[in-house]
C-alpha positions as CSV (number, residue, x, y, z in Angstrom):
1,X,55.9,118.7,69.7
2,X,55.5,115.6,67.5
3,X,52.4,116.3,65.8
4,X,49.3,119.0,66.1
5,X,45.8,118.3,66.5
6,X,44.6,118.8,62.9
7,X,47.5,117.0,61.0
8,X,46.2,114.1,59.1
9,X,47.9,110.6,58.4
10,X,46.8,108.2,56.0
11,X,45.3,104.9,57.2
12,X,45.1,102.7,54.2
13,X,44.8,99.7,56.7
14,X,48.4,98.7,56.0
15,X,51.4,100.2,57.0
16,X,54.6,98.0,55.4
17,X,57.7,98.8,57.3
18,X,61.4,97.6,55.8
19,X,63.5,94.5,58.0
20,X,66.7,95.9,58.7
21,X,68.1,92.6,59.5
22,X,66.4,91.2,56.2
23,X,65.6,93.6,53.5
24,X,63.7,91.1,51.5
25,X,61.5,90.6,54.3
26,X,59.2,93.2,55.7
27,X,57.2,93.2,58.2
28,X,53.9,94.8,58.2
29,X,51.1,96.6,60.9
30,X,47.7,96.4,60.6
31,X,44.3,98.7,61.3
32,X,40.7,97.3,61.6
33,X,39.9,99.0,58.6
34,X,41.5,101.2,56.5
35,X,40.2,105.1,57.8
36,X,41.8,107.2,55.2
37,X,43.4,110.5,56.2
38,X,42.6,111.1,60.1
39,X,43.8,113.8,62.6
40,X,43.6,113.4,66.3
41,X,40.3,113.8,66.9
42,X,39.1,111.3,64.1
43,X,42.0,108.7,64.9
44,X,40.6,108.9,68.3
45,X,36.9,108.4,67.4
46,X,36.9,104.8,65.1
47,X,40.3,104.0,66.7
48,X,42.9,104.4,63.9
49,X,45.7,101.7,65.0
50,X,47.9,103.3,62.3
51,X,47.6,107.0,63.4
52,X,48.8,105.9,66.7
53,X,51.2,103.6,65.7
54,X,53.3,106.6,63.5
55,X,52.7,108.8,66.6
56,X,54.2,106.5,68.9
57,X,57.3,105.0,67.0
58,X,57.4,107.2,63.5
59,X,56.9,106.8,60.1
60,X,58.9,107.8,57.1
61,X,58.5,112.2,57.8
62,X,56.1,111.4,60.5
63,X,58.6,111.9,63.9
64,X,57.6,109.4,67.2
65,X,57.3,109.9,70.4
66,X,59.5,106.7,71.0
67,X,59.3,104.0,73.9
68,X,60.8,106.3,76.2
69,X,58.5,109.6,75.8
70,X,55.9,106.8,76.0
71,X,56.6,105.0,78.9
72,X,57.6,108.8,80.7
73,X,53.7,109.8,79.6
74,X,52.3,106.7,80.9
75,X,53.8,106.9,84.3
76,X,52.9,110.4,85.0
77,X,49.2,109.2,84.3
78,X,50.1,106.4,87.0
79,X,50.5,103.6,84.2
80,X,53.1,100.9,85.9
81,X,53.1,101.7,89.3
82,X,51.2,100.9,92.2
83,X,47.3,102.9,92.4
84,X,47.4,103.1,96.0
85,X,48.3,101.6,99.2
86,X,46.4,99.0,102.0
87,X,43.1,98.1,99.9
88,X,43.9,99.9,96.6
89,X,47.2,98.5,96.5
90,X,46.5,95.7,94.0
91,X,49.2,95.2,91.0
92,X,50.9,97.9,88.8
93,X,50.6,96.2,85.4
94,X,53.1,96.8,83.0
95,X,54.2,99.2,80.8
96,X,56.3,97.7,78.3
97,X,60.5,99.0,77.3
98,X,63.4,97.6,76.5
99,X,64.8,96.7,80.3
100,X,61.0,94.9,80.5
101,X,61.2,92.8,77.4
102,X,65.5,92.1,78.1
103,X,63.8,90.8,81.5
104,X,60.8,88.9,80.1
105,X,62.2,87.5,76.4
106,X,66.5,87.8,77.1
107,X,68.2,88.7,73.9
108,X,65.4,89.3,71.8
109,X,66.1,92.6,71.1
110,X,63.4,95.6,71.5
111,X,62.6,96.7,67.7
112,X,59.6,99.6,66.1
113,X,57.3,97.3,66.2
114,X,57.0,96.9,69.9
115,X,57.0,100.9,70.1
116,X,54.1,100.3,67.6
117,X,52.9,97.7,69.6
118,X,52.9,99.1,73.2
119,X,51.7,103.0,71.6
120,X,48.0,101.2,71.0
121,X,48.3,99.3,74.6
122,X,48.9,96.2,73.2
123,X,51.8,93.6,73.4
124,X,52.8,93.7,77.0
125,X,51.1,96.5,78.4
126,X,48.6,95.7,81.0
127,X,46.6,97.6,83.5
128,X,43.9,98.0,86.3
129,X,40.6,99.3,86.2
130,X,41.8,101.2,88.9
131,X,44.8,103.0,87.2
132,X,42.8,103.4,84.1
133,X,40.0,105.5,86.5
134,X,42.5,107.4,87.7
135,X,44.2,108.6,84.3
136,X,40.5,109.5,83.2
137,X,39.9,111.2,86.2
138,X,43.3,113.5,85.7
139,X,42.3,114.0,82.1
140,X,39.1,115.4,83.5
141,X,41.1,118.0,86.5
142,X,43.4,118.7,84.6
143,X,46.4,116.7,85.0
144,X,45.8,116.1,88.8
145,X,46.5,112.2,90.1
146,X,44.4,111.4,92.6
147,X,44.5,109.0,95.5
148,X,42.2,106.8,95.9
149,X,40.0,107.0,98.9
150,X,36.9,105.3,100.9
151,X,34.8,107.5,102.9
152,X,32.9,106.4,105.2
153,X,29.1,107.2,106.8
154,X,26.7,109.9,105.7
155,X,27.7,113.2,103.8
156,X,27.5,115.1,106.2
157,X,29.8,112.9,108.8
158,X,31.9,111.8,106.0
159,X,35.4,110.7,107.5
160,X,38.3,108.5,106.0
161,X,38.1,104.8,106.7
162,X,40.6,103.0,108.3
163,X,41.1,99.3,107.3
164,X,42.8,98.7,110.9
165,X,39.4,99.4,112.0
166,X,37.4,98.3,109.5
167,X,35.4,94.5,109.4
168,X,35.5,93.1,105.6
């Protein structure tokens, strides 16, 4: 419910946003390139960093999702937690929010631009190649996480491998 498909934003390559803890000082978000008016599908296409940041955080009438809705979203694609267990098991990366930067920078205190930040998958966000398959994947069967899985011998004798058994 935060925006539709065909609204458009304006990417003038700039987007100057007002310090509340100095007024005379703003701070200011960038885009490769300044796209003009975009809606989802276009922001998507060259990549709009602006689009995505007013989606994320907000923008003067433009309503974010904010770092919580994000983070929510992110996990249910398997963003920030583990991919799998035995083999797969690997790291969970990161999806950064306030308890994560409190932890990692203490008393530095989470502000829009790290919703802005963290809504492109920049700043502290980090993850696998296997947890970026997977959220692909549920895009594509529709909105089913899957497990990931060896199989083992020809198609028609497929059976799961076991890593008690296996020799790697």
């Amino acid at each position: 419910g935060v925006i539709n498909p065909e609204k458009s934003i304006l990417s003038t390559g700039t987007m100057i946003v007002p310090n509340p803890y100095n007024p005379t000082n703003h701070s200011s978000f960038t885009d490769w390139k300044a796209h003009g008016w975009v809606d989802m599908r276009q922001a998507l296409a060259v990549s709009s960093n602006i689009y995505f940041y007013q989606v994320g955080g907000g923008y003067e009438g433009q309503k974010g999702l904010g770092i919580s809705k994000i983070k929510e979203y992110m996990s249910a694609f398997g963003f920030g937690q583990l991919a799998g267990v035995g083999f797969f098991s690997g790291q969970k990366g990161v999806v950064p929010d306030p308890v994560w930067k409190e932890e990692n920078f203490p008393g530095d205190p989470w502000r829009i631009g790290d919703t802005y930040f963290t809504a492109i998958g920049q700043y502290g966000f980090q993850v696998t190649p296997l947890q970026a398959v997977r959220a692909v994947a549920a895009v594509s069967n529709k909105g089913k996480l899957l497990e990931p899985t060896l199989i083992y011998g020809a198609p028609a004798q497929f059976r799961q491998l076991s890593f008690d058994d296996a020799h790697y």
